[in-house]
RODOBA-104007 format. One record per residue (C-alpha): residue in one letter; x, y, z. Coordinates in steps of 0.5 Angstrom, whole numbers, plus 500, padded with zeros to 3 digits. Example, Ala and Ser with C-alpha at 12.3 -4.5 7.8 and 13.67 -1.06 7.14 Angstrom:
<recs>
   r    c1    c2    c3
   A   525   491   516
   S   527   498   514
</recs>
This chain:
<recs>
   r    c1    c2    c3
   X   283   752   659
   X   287   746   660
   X   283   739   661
   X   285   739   669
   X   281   745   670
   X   276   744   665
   X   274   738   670
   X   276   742   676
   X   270   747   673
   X   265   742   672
   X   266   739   679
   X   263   746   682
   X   257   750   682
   X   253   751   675
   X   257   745   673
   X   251   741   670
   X   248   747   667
   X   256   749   663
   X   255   741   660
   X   248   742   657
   X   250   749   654
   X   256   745   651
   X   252   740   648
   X   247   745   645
   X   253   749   643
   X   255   742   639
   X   248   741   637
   X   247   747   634
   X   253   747   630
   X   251   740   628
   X   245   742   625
   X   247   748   622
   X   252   744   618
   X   247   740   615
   X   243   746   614
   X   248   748   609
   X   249   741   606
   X   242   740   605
   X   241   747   602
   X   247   746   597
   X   243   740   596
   X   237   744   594
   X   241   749   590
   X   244   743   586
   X   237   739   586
   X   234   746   584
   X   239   748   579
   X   239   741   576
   X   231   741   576
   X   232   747   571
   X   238   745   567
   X   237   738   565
   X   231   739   562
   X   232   744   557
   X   238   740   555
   X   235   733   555
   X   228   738   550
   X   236   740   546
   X   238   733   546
   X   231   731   544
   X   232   732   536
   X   237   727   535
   X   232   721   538
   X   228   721   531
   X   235   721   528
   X   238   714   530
   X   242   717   536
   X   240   713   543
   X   239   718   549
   X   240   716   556
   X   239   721   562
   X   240   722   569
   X   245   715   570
   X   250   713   575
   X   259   714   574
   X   261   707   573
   X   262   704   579
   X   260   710   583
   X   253   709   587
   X   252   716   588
   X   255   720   582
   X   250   723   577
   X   251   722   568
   X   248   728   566
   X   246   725   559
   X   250   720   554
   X   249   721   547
   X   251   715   543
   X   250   715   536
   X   254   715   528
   X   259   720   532
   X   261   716   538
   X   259   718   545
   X   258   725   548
   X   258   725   556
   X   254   732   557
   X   254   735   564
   X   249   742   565
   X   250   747   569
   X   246   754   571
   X   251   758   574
   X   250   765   575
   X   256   769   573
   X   260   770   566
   X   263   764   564
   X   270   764   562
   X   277   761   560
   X   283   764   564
   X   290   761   563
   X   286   755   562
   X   283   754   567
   X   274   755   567
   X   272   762   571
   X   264   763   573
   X   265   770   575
   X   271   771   580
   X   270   764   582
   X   276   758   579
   X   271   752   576
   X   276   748   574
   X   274   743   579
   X   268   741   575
   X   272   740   569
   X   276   736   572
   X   271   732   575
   X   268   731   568
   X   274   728   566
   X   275   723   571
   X   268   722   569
   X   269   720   561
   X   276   717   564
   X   270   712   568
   X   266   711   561
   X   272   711   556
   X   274   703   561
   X   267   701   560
   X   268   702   553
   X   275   699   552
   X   271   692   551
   X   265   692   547
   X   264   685   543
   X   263   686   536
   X   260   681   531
   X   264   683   525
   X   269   678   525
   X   267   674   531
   X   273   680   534
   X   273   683   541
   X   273   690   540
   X   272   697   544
   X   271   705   542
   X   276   709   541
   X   277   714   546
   X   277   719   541
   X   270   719   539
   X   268   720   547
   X   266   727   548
   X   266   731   554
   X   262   737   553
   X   260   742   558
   X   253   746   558
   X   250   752   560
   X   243   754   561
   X   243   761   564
   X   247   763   558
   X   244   766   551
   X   249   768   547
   X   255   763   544
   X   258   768   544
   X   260   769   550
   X   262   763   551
   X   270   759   549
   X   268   754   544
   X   273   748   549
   X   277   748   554
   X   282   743   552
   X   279   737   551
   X   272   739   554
   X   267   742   550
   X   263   748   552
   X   257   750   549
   X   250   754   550
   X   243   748   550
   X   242   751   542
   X   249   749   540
   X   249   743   543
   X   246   738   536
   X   249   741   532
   X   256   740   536
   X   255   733   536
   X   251   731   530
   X   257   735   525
   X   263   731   528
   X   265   724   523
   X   261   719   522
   X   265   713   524
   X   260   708   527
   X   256   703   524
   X   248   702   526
   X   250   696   529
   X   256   699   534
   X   252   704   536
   X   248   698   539
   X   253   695   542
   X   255   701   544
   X   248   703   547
   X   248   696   550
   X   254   696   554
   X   253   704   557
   X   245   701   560
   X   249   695   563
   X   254   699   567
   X   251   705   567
   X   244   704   572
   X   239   710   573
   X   241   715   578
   X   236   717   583
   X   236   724   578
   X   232   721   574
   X   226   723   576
   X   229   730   575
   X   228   730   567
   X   220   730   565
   X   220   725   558
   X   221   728   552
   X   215   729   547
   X   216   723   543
   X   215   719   549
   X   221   715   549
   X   229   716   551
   X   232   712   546
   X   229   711   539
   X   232   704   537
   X   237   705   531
   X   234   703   524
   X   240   702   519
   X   237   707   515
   X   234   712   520
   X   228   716   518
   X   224   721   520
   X   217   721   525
   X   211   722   521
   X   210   728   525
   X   215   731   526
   X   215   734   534
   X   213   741   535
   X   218   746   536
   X   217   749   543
   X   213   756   545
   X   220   760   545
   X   223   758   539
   X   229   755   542
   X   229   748   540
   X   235   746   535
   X   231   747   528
   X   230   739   526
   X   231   742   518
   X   239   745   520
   X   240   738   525
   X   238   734   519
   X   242   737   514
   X   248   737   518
   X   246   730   518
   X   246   729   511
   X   253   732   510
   X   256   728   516
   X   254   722   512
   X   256   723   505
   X   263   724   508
   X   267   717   506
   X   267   712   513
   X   273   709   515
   X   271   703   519
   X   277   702   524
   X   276   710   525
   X   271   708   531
   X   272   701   534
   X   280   698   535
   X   282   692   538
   X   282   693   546
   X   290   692   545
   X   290   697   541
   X   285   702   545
   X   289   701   551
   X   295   704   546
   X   292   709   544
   X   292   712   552
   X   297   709   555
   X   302   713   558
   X   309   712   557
   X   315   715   562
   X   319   715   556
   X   320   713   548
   X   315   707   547
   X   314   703   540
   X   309   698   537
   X   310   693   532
   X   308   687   529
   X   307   684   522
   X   303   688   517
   X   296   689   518
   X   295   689   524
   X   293   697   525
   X   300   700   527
   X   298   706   522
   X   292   707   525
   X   294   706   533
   X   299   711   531
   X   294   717   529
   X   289   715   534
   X   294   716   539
   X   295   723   535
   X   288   725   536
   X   289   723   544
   X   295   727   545
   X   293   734   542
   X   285   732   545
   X   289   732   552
   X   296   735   553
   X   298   742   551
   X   303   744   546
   X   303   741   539
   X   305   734   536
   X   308   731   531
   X   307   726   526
   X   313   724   521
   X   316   718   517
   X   321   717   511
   X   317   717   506
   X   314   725   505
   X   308   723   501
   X   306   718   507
   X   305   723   511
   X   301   729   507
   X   297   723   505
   X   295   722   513
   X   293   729   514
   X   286   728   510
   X   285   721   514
   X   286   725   521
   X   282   730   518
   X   276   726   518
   X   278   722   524
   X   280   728   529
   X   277   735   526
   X   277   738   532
   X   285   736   534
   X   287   736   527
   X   290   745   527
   X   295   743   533
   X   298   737   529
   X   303   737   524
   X   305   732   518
   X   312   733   516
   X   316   727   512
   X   323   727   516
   X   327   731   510
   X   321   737   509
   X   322   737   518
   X   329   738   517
   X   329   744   512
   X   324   748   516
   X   329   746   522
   X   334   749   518
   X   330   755   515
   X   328   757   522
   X   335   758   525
   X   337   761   517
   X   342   755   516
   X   338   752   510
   X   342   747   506
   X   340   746   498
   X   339   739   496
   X   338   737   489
   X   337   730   487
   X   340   730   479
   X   345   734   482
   X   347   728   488
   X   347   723   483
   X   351   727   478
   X   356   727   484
   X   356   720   487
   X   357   718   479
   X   363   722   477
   X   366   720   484
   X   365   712   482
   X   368   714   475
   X   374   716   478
   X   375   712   485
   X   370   706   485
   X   371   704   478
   X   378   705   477
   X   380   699   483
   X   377   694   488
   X   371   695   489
   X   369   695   482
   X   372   687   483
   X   368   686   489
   X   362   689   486
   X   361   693   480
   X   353   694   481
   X   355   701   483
   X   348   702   487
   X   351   697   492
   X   357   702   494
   X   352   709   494
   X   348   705   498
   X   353   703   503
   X   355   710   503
   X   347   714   504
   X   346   708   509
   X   350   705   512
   X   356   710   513
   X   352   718   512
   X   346   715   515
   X   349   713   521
   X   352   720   522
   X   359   716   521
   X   365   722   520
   X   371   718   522
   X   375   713   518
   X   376   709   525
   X   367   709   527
   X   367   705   520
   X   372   701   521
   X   369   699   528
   X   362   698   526
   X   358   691   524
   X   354   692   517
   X   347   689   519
   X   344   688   513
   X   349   687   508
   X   351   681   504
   X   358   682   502
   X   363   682   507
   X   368   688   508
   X   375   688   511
   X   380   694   514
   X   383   696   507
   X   376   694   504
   X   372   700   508
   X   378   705   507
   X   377   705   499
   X   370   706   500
   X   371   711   505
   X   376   714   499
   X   370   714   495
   X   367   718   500
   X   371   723   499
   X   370   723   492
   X   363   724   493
   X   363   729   497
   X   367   733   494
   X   363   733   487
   X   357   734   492
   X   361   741   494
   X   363   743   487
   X   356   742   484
   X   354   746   490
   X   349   742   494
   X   348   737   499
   X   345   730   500
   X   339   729   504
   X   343   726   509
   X   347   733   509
   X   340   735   511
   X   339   731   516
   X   346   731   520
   X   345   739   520
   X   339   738   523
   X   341   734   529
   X   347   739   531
   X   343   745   531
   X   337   741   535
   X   343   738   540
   X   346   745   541
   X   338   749   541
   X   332   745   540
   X   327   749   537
   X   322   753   542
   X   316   751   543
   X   317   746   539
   X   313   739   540
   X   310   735   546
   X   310   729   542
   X   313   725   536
   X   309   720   533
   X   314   716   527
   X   311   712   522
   X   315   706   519
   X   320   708   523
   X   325   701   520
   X   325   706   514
   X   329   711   517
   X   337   712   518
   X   340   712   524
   X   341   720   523
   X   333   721   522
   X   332   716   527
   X   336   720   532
   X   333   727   530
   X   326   725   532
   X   328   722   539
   X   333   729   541
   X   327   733   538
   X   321   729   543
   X   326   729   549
   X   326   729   555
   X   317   729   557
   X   314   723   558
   X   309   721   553
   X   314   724   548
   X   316   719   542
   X   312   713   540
   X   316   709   534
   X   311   705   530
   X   313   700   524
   X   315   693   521
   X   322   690   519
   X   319   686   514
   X   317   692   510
   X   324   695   511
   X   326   697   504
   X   333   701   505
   X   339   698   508
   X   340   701   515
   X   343   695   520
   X   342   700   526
   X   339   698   533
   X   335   703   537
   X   340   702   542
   X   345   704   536
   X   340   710   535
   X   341   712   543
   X   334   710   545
   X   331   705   550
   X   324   703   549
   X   325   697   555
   X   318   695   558
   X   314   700   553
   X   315   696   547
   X   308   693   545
   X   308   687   539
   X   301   687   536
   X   298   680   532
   X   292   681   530
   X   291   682   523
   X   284   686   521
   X   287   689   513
   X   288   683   510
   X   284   677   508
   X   288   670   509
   X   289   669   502
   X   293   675   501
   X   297   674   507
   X   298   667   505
   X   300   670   499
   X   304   675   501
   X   308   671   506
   X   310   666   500
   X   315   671   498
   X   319   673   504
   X   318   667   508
   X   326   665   506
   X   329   672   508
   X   332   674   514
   X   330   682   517
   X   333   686   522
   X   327   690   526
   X   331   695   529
   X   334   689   534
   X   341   686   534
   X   338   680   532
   X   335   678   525
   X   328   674   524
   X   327   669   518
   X   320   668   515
   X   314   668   518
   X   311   671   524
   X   305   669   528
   X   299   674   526
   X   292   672   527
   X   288   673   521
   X   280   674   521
   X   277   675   515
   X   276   671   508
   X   276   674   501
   X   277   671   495
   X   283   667   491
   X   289   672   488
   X   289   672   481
   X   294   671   477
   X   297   673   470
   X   302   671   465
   X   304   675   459
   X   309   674   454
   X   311   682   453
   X   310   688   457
   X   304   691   452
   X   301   683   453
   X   301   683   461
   X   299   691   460
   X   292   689   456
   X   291   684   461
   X   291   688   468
   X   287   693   464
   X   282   687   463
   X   282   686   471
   X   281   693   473
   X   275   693   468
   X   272   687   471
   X   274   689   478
   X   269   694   477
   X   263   692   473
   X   263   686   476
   X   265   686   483
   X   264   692   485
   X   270   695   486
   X   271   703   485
   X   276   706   481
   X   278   710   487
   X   279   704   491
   X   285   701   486
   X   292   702   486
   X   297   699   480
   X   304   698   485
   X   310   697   481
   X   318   697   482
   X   320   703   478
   X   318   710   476
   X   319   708   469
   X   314   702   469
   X   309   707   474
   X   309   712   468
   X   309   707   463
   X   302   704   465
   X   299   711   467
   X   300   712   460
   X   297   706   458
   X   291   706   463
   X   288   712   460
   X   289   710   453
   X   283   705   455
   X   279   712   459
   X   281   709   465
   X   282   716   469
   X   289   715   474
   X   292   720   478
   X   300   719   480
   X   301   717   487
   X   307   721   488
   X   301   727   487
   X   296   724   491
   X   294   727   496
   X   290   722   501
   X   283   725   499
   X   278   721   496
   X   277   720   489
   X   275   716   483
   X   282   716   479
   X   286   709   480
   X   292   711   483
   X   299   708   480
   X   307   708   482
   X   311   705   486
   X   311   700   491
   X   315   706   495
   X   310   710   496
   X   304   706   498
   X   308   705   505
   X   302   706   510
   X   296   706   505
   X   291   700   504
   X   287   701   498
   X   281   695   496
   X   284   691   490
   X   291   693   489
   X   295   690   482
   X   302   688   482
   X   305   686   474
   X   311   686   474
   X   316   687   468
   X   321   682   466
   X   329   686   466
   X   335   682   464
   X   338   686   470
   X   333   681   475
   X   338   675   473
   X   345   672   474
   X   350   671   480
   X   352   678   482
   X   355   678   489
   X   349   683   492
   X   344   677   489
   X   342   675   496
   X   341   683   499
   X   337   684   492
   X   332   678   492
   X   331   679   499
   X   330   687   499
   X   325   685   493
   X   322   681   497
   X   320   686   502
   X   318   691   497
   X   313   686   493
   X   311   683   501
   X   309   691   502
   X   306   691   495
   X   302   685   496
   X   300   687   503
   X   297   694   501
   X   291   690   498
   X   285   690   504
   X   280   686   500
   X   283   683   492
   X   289   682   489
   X   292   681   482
   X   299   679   481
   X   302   679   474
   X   309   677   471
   X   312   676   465
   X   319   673   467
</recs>
């Protein structure tokens, strides 16, 4: 009925009564819609009624043992959203919602089932929820250090409990980053998780979670716990009520003896301290998302290395697929693994550790295309060529060090991937001290032949080889399924040709490639651009300042070294001494020694590692003797156990914790911080004279004892005999 015959109708007879039954008509749907609503209301009021309680009696172990418990609280900015129950204690935050369904609950194609009814909305609600409370926690002022800092969102838990369910069996343990678990699961899965807050951070955090998270009108829902509180205050070394609180009449409360041990077993595992609290620049880097390939730098200390594993941990939490962490230096990375390890446990099977060479191998091995590699037999060929070619005309007048030619060739022409005369004629030589004409490039381009040849006739390949093997088989199939992310540390380490297999390898998603690293702490030549390398990280470049590792007397001392040298930074434009860095903590004066020969300045570090120990403090573990050589590494392993002082290679190490002093070269400690680090140095005749690679030499030396000297976190001994 169209509206002009609707009003000729209401103007007849019966023309009232058509107008009332149209009201009532609407009265009644009115009605009936919110009879529905209030019977939802009821059914949701009626389920929490019977959930939450429960949970909260679970929850309520974990009081008596320094956690702080918050029921029924408000979203943040949100009048009328609900916070089931927050946990906050050593392991950070666990967000807790309770459901009561009836129906089994499962996990199809990802998504969350409650019999034939697709749940996936309250996952993502709870998600949304957790993303609310990881902003509030991105500013929480710490007094350590006079430092703001927030939570890593890492250690925020979301978790999904159901009451009507028994048996955990029935249940996939999460559902991406979302827990799922039945009440008498629910200590037992927080309490088992790391410990990475100290008794005071969880006090800051509880403070801040009460301010912005008011009481809910739920409230009133959850009865109070026996013990009378909600939130015990944290005790530095929490213990025990006098009595202990009575299990309930069905046996269901989690066993206060289990919990405990559980406890004990997280707290003796080794506390990293950054593991929990990051700068908010930091945090916000950690889940920050990028529409393409994003790079952080900064000077050292600045906590480059531990963004990048957080953000490792963030990823596998929250996107699908695998992630990857790599860099130069092999060892670097397996001693990452045990660090991420205790960092993310629950992430830690879907990322994968791999230095940039082992990578390229196992590309090469799953397409059956391996290449061999053997590093006496590289330098084997690269010395018969320069016999033959190098040493018999020019270059050996420009430059008879014949490491300058070698490097020339692995980094500057191999590691750039350059496979013409002509690429290498063109190419600007960032980096390098002496200076090369037309003719010049094409007697080392003959000594490349050369090597190549002898490589050929030993039967094997260099690691650049390896490397440009790898990025034309990713160029022409990458590697199914490959890796949603590639995180790469100490990425100024790599060659162009690493660089480049890293970005073809986590291209094209987004969130695909985050670089990290530090010019300064080059100790290859290389001269390359990121633009070089084809990658633009334009407007998702970060620049961090703030240095939480050091202590000013060992930045001040490292900086004593490098501020006359100039670097390159993965730009065109070189940068010269000293970098703006904030410094926060004090520590003591550097020691410094001096002996007339190498077994006298050897028995003097042995008295310091001694006397760092018995007097100060410092565990054994916690040493590290950083050197330049692989001979003096050897040789004062040998030392150091001649006076039973138990030392471990550091080429070996695998980045778990011991009591051994770990001793090698300044090379392999990239990445790693120990509390007192020893550097003596030997004196050689070939550290002198006017040789026309001088200035590169210093300055690469430079750079290495920067690196040496900026692994100490808290003492610093220094030792020559030069």
């Amino acid at each position: 009925m169209g509206d002009d015959d609707r009003a000729d109708a209401d103007q007849g007879p019966g023309a009232s009564a058509r107008r009332e039954v149209r009201r009532a008509a609407a009265r009644r749907l009115d009605l009936s819609a919110a009879l529905r609503r209030e019977y939802e209301l009821e059914r949701g009021f009626g389920a929490a009624a019977l959930s939450e309680p429960i949970t909260a009696a679970e929850l309520e172990p974990l009081a008596y043992r320094g956690w702080r418990i918050l029921h029924a609280r408000q979203w943040p900015g949100s009048s009328r959203g609900n916070v089931d129950h927050l946990v906050i204690g050593p392991s950070g935050v666990a967000v807790v919602d309770t459901k009561h369904w009836s129906g089994s609950i499962a996990v199809r194609n990802g998504r969350l089932w409650c019999g034939d009814d697709d749940r996936q909305e309250t996952v993502e609600d709870l998600l949304r929820l957790v993303a609310a409370i990881e902003d509030v926690l991105e500013d929480v002022t710490s007094s350590e250090h006079g430092v703001v800092a927030g939570l890593s969102p890492i250690h925020v838990m979301p978790v999904l409990v159901f009451t009507s369910h028994a048996h955990a069996s029935e249940l996939e343990p999460r559902i991406g980053r979302v827990c799922l678990c039945v009440p008498r699961q629910l200590c037992a899965l927080i309490s088992r998780r790391p410990h990475v807050l100290s008794s005071e951070q969880v006090e800051l955090v509880s403070g801040r979670m009460i301010e912005q998270l008011p009481p809910s009108s739920a409230a009133g829902l959850i009865p109070a716990p026996r013990s009378g509180v909600l939130a015990v205050p944290i005790q530095s070394e929490p213990a025990p009520p006098a009595e202990a609180p009575p299990p309930p009449a069905d046996g269901g409360l989690f066993d206060l003896a289990e919990l405990n041990a559980q406890i004990e077993r997280a707290a003796s595992e080794p506390l990293v301290e950054w593991m929990g609290f990051l700068h908010p620049a930091q945090n916000r880097l950690v889940r920050r998302s990028f529409n393409g390939p994003a790079r952080v730098r900064g000077p050292a200390g600045t906590g480059k290395t531990v963004v990048m594993l957080h953000r490792a941990a963030w990823l596998a939490a929250t996107r699908p697929g695998r992630v990857l962490i790599t860099s130069f230096v092999r060892t670097m990375t397996h001693q990452l693994e045990p660090v991420y390890r205790r960092l993310s446990p629950q992430t830690v099977d879907r990322v994968d550790f791999l230095g940039i060479h082992e990578l390229a191998r196992q590309l090469l091995a799953d397409a059956n295309q391996s290449k061999a590699t053997n590093g006496r037999k590289i330098e084997a060929a690269f010395g018969q060529a320069w016999n033959r070619v190098g040493a018999r005309g020019p270059l050996k007048a420009i430059c008879a060090n014949p490491q300058y030619w070698q490097e020339e060739i692995n980094n500057v022409i191999k590691g750039r991937g350059l496979r013409r005369l002509v690429e290498y004629e063109r190419l600007e030589r960032r980096g390098r001290s002496i200076p090369l004409t037309g003719e010049h490039k094409r007697h080392v381009w003959d000594l490349l032949i050369a090597y190549n040849e002898q490589l050929e006739r030993r039967g094997t390949h260099d690691y650049n080889d390896l490397l440009s093997a790898a990025v034309d088989l990713v160029e022409q199939a990458p590697p199914e399924p490959g890796w949603s992310a590639v995180l790469v540390d100490e990425v100024q380490d790599l060659s162009m040709l690493g660089l480049k297999l890293c970005g073809l390898l986590a291209a094209p998603q987004a969130d695909g490639l985050f670089l990290v690293g530090d010019g300064q702490q080059a100790l290859y030549t290389g001269g390359f651009t990121l633009a070089e390398a084809g990658i633009s990280v334009l407007g998702r470049a970060t620049v961090l300042k703030v240095n939480y590792r050091n202590t000013r007397q060992i930045i001040d001392a490292a900086h004593q070294v490098v501020s006359n040298h100039e670097f390159f930074d993965l730009d065109p434009i070189s940068e010269r001494g000293v970098r703006d860095v904030k410094v926060v903590r004090e520590g003591p004066p550097i020691a410094r020694a001096y002996g007339q020969s190498k077994s006298d300045l050897s028995f003097l570090l042995v008295a310091a590692i001694k006397r760092d120990h018995h007097r100060f403090g410092v565990k054994y573990g916690e040493m590290a003797v950083l050197v330049h050589s692989k001979i003096d590494a050897a040789y004062l392993r040998d030392y150091l156990a001649g006076y039973d002082i138990d030392v471990i290679d550091l080429s070996i190490w695998d980045g778990e914790p011991d009591h051994r002093v770990k001793v090698g070269t300044v090379h392999r400690s990239k990445g790693l911080d120990f509390a007192a680090v020893y550097l003596p140095t030997f004196a050689r005749s070939t550290n002198r004279g006017n040789h026309p690679d001088r200035v590169e030499r210093e300055a690469r030396r430079a750079r290495q004892e920067f690196v040496g000297r900026t692994r100490a976190r808290d003492r610093l001994w220094t030792g020559t005999t030069e």
